[in-house]
C-alpha positions in Angstrom: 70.5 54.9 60.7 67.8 56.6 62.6 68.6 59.5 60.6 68.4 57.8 57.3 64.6 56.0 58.6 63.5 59.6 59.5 63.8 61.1 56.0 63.2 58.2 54.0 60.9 55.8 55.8 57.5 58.0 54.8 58.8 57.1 50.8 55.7 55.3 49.1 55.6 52.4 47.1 59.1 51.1 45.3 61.5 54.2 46.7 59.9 52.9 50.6 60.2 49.4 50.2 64.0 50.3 49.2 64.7 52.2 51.9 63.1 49.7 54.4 65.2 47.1 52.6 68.5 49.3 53.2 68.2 49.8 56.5 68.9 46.1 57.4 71.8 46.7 55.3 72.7 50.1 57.3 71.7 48.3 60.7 74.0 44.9 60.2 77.1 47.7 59.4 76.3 49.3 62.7 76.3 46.0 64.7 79.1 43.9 63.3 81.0 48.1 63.9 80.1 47.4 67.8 80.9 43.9 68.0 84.7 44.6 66.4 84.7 47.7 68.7 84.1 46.0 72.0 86.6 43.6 71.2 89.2 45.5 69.7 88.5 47.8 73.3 88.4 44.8 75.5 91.5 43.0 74.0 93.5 46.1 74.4 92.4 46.6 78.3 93.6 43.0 78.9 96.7 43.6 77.5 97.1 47.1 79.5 96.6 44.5 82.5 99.6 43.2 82.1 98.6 39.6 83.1 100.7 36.7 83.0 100.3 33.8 80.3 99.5 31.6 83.6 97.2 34.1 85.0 94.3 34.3 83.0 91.1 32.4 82.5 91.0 29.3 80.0 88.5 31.2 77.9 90.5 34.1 77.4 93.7 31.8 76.6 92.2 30.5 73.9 91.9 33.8 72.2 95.4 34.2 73.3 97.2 31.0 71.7 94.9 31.1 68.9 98.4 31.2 66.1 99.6 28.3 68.8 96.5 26.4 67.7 96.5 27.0 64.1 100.0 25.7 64.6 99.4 22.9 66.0 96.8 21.8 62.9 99.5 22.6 60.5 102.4 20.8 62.3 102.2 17.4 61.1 102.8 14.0 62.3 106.1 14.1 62.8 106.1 17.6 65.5 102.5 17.5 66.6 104.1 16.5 69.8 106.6 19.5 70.1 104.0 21.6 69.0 101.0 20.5 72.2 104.2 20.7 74.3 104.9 24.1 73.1 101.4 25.5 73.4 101.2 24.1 77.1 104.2 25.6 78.1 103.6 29.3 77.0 99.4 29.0 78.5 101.5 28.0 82.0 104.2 30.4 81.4 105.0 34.0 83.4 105.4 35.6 79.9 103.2 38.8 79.8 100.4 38.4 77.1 99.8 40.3 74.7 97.8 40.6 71.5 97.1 42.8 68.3 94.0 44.5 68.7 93.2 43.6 64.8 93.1 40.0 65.9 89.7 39.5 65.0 86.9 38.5 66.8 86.9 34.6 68.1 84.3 32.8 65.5 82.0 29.8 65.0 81.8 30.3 61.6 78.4 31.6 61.6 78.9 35.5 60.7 77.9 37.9 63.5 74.9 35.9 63.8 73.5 34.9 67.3 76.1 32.0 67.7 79.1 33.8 66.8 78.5 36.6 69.3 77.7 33.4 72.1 80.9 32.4 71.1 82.6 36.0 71.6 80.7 36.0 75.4 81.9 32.8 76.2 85.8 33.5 75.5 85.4 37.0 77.3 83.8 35.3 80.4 80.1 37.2 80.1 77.5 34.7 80.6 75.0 36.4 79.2 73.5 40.1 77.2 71.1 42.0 79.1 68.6 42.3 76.4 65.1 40.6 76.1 65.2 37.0 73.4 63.4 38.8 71.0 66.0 41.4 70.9 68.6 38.4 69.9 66.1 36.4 67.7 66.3 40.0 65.9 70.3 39.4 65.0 70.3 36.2 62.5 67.0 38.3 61.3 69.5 41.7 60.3 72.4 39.0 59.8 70.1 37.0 57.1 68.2 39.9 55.4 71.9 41.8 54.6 73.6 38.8 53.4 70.6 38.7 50.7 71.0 42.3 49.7 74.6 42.5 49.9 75.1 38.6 48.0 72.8 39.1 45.2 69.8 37.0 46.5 67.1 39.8 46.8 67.5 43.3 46.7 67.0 45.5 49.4 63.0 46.5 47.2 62.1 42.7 48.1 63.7 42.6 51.6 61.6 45.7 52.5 58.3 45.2 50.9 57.8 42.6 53.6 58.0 45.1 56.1 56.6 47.9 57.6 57.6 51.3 59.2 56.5 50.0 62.1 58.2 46.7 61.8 61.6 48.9 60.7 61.5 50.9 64.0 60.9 48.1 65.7 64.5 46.4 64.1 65.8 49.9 64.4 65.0 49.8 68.3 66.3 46.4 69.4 69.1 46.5 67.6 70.3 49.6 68.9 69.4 47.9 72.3 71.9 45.1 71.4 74.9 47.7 70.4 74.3 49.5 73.8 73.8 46.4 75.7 77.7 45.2 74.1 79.5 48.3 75.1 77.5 48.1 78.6 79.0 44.5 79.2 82.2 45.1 77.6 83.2 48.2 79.5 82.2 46.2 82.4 84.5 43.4 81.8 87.2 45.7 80.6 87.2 47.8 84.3 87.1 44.4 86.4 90.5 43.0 85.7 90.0 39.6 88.1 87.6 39.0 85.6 90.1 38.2 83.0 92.3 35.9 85.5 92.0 32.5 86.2 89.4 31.1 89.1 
């Protein structure tokens, strides 16, 4: 990405605007890659811990049951019952968890945008990123100005004419910031395993 600014960000008139535009294209692919990373990373780590199903922290067990919970929506009137029952006896159970690291990150519906990665904290137990607000202010910015390009509402010419190599850098900077800032966290979670377990 940096690479990419380097060469192209001196392009005048249409060919910069373009390239500016991209790079919020080139900068959202590298961030949703570190989100998916850390917690493909983090989910297997957890599962190398060989916890218990009874052992780990509420947050976490939610990511754990999730098919239990889809489940239970699906179920019906007639075995939603069976199906809480069920779900409450494997989250108190001494079975070993375990979980595909394709699972998917936990989501609020609001894609890789500031709220969905709260959301990702919150079930891994990390209160908070150790970045400034304007570096997360910066993330529905990317999220917003990609989902025009990439849907068909403005091309990446009209995303970029509003900015400038400056302002590019800037979005360049703090989001690399946030990407380092993940793995930091992430790989700090992963080595503290009484993290993971119930308080």
């Amino acid at each position: 990405m940096e690479s990419f600014f380097a060469v192209t960000g001196g392009l005048d008139g249409d060919n910069g605007a373009t390239a500016r535009g991209l790079v919020f294209v080139q900068v959202y692919a590298a961030y949703e890659h570190a989100v998916n990373g850390v917690v493909r990373i983090s989910i297997d780590s957890i599962n190398a811990h060989k916890h218990k199903m009874k052992e780990i922290s509420h947050s976490l067990l939610a990511l754990y049951l999730d098919s239990e919970f889809h489940s239970l929506r699906d179920s019906g009137r007639r075995n939603i019952w069976r199906a809480r029952l069920n779900v409450l006896n494997r989250a108190f159970s001494d079975e070993v968890i375990s979980l595909p690291n394709n699972a998917g990150p936990p989501t609020d519906g609001n894609h890789y945008r500031r709220s969905h990665l709260y959301m990702i904290l919150e079930v891994f137990g990390i209160t908070s990123l150790p970045v400034l607000p304007q570096h997360l202010t910066r993330i529905d910015e990317v999220v917003g100005n990609r989902n025009q390009i990439a849907h068909g509402g403005e091309t990446a010419f009209e995303v970029g004419r509003r900015y400038t190599v400056s302002d590019v850098d800037h979005v360049i900077d703090q989001m690399k910031v946030i990407c380092l800032s993940l793995v930091d966290v992430f790989e700090e979670f992963c080595a503290d395993s009484p993290r993971q377990k119930r308080r």
